[in-house]
N, C-alpha and C positions, 0 to 999 in steps of 0.2 A: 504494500500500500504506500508507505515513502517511499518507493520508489519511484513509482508512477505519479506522485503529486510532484517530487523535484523533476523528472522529465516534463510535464504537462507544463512548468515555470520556466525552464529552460528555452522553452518552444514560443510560451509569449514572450519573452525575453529575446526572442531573433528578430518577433513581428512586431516591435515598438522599437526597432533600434535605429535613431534618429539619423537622417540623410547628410550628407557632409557636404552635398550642392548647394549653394549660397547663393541668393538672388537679390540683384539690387531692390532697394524699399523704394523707389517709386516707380522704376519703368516695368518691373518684374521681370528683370532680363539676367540671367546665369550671368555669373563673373566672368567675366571674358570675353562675354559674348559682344553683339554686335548693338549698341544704344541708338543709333544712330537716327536725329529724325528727319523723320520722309518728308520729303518737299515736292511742291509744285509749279506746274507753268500759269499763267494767264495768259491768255490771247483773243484780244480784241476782235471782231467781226463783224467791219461797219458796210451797213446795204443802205444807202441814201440814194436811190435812183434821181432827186429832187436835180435838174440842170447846175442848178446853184453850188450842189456840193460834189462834183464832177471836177476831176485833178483839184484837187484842192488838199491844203495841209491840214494837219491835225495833232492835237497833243493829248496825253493821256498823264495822273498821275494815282500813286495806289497809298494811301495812307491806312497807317491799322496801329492804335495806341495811339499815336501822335508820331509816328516815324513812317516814313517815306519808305518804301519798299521798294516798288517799279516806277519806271516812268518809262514817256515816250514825248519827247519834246519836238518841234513844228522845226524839224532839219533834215529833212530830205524824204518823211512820208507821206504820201500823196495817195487818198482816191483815186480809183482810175476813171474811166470816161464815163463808165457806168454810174458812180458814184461809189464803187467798194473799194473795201482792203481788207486782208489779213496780216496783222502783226502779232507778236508775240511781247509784252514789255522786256525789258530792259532791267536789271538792277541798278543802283543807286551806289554813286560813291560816298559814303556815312562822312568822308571830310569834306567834301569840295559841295556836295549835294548834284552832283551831275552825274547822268545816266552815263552805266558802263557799258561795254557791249558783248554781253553776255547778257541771257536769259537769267530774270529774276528765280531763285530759288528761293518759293514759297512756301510756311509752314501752315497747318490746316488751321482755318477761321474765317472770322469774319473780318471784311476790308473795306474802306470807303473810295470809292472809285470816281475821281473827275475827268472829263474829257470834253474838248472842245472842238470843235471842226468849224473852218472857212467859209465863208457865205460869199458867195457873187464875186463881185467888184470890189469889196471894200478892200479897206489899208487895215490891217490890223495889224499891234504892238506884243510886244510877248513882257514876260515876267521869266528874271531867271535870281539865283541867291545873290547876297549883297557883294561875295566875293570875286563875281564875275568870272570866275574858271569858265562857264558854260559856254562863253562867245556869246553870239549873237543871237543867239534861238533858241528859244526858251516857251514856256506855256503861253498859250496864246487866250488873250484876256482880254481884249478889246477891239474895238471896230468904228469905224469912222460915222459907217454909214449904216448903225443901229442892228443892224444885224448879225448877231452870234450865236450858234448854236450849241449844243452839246448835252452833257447829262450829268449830276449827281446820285447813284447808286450805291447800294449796300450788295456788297459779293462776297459770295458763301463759297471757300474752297475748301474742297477734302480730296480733290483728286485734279490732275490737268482739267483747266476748264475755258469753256471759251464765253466771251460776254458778247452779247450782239448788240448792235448800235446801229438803231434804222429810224424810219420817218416816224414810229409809233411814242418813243422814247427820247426824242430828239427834241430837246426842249429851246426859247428863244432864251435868253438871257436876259438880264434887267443889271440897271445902273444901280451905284450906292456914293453918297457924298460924305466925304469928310469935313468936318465946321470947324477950325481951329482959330480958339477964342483966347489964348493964353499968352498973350503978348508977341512980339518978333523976333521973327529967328527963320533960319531953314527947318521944315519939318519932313515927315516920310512917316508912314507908315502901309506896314507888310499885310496882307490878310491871306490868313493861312487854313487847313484844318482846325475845324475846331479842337479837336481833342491835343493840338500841341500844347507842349505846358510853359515851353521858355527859347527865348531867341536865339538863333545862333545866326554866324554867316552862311553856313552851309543851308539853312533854312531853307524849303524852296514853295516860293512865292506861288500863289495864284494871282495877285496882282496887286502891283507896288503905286499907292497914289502919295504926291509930294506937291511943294508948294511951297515959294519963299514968301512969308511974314503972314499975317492972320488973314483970316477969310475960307473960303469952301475951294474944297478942289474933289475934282468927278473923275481923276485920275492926274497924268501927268503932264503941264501946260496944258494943250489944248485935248486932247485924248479922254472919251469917254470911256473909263473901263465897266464891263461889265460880266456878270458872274450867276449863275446857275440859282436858281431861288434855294432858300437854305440859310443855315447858321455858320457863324464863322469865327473865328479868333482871330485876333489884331495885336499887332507889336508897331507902338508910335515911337519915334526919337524925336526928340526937338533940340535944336542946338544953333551954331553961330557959323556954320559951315554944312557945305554937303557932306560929307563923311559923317554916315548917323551911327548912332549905335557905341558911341566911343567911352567907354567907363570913365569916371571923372571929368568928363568935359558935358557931355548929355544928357538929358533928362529922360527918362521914357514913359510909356502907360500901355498899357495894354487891355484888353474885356475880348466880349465877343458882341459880334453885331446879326444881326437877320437880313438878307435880302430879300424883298420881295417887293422892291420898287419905286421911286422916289423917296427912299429911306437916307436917315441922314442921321453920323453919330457925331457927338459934339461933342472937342474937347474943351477944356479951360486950364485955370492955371490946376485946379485942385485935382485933375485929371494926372498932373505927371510927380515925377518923384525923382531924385539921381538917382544915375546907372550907375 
């Protein structure tokens, strides 16, 4: 009879003997193994048969948190006569704030998606970071001749996806004025995703309106810019020079604004603080 109870304890005693396999505690992935997370493409898919948006430029930018992920800035991609393209974005250089050229490697979530395309005849202006690496072409954000097109969207990746961009989802754009009431000086301000939380140079602009000494300005001198209905965050510098943004010499302010039309944000003196 002891004999058969010490063997019977023997036997659970093999079947309770703990594993020496060790798994990370958050991805659940064997030690050694491979952590690695899986990333994705975006790729644009624009059908505008409209005449108007026929070879025409366009720029695209992908924000999620408050950082820039892809872009596609208005240098050398063009609708064809139809009015399509297929692009794929671009990643982001994290110092300069200008697209690399490589495919953005995206991880799964949710994204906030702006893009802009060319109307007609008009003359439009682009927006690029305060640093100026990007050259000359940059997001396109304004138009002469009232007409700009494009779209703010929420995009959901969990695998390569493509976003289509046609005459259904193709929205006009609307102006926003700035009212600066707080004495003389050069001023600027950047308007960005909202979800950014702080300025940098690399920052990349949906569109930069400026203006030496008080009064309104609807962009830059004569340039109406304008921007996709929606919320937005603003970074203002006011100072004694164009060079904004400069610690100790500038003052800045920053909120967020709403476009949806003849809107107009007003600063004053109690609006800024030093940088």
């Amino acid at each position: 009879m002891k004999r058969a109870l010490l063997l019977i304890l023997i036997v659970a005693g093999a079947q309770c003997t703990q594993s020496s396999q060790v798994f990370a505690p958050v991805n659940n992935v064997a030690s050694g193994g491979n952590a690695a997370v899986q990333t994705y493409t975006l790729t644009l898919q624009i059908n505008s048969p409209n005449t108007n948006h026929q070879n025409k430029a366009f720029s695209a930018l992908l924000f999620r948190g408050g950082v820039l992920y892809a872009a596609q800035y208005n240098s050398g991609a063009l609708t064809d006569g139809t009015g399509a393209a297929t692009l794929t974005l671009n990643g982001v250089n994290s110092t300069t704030g200008c697209p690399t050229a490589t495919p953005a490697a995206l991880e799964a979530g949710t994204y906030t998606l702006y893009s802009a395309i060319e109307y007609g005849a008009e003359t439009v202006t682009v927006a690029n970071p305060a640093n100026g690496s990007c050259g000359a072409n940059g997001w396109i954000n304004s138009s002469s001749g009232g007409n700009l097109y494009g779209t703010i969207a929420s995009v959901s990746i969990t695998s390569n996806t493509t976003y289509s961009i046609n005459n259904t989802n193709l929205v006009l754009f609307l102006q926003h004025t700035f009212d600066l009431q707080a004495g003389a000086g050069e001023y600027a301000c950047v308007v960005t995703d909202v979800s950014v939380t702080a300025y940098s140079p690399s920052l990349q602009p949906l569109a930069v309106y400026s203006r030496n000494g008080t009064g309104t300005t609807t962009g830059s001198g004569a340039t109406v810019f304008r921007l996709p209905v929606g919320t937005y965050k603003y970074f203002c510098s006011l100072g004694v020079n164009t060079t904004h943004f400069e610690t100790g010499v500038d003052s800045g302010a920053s909120g967020t604004l709403t476009v949806s039309g003849a809107g107009t944000t007003l600063l004053n003196a109690g609006s800024f603080s030093p940088l």
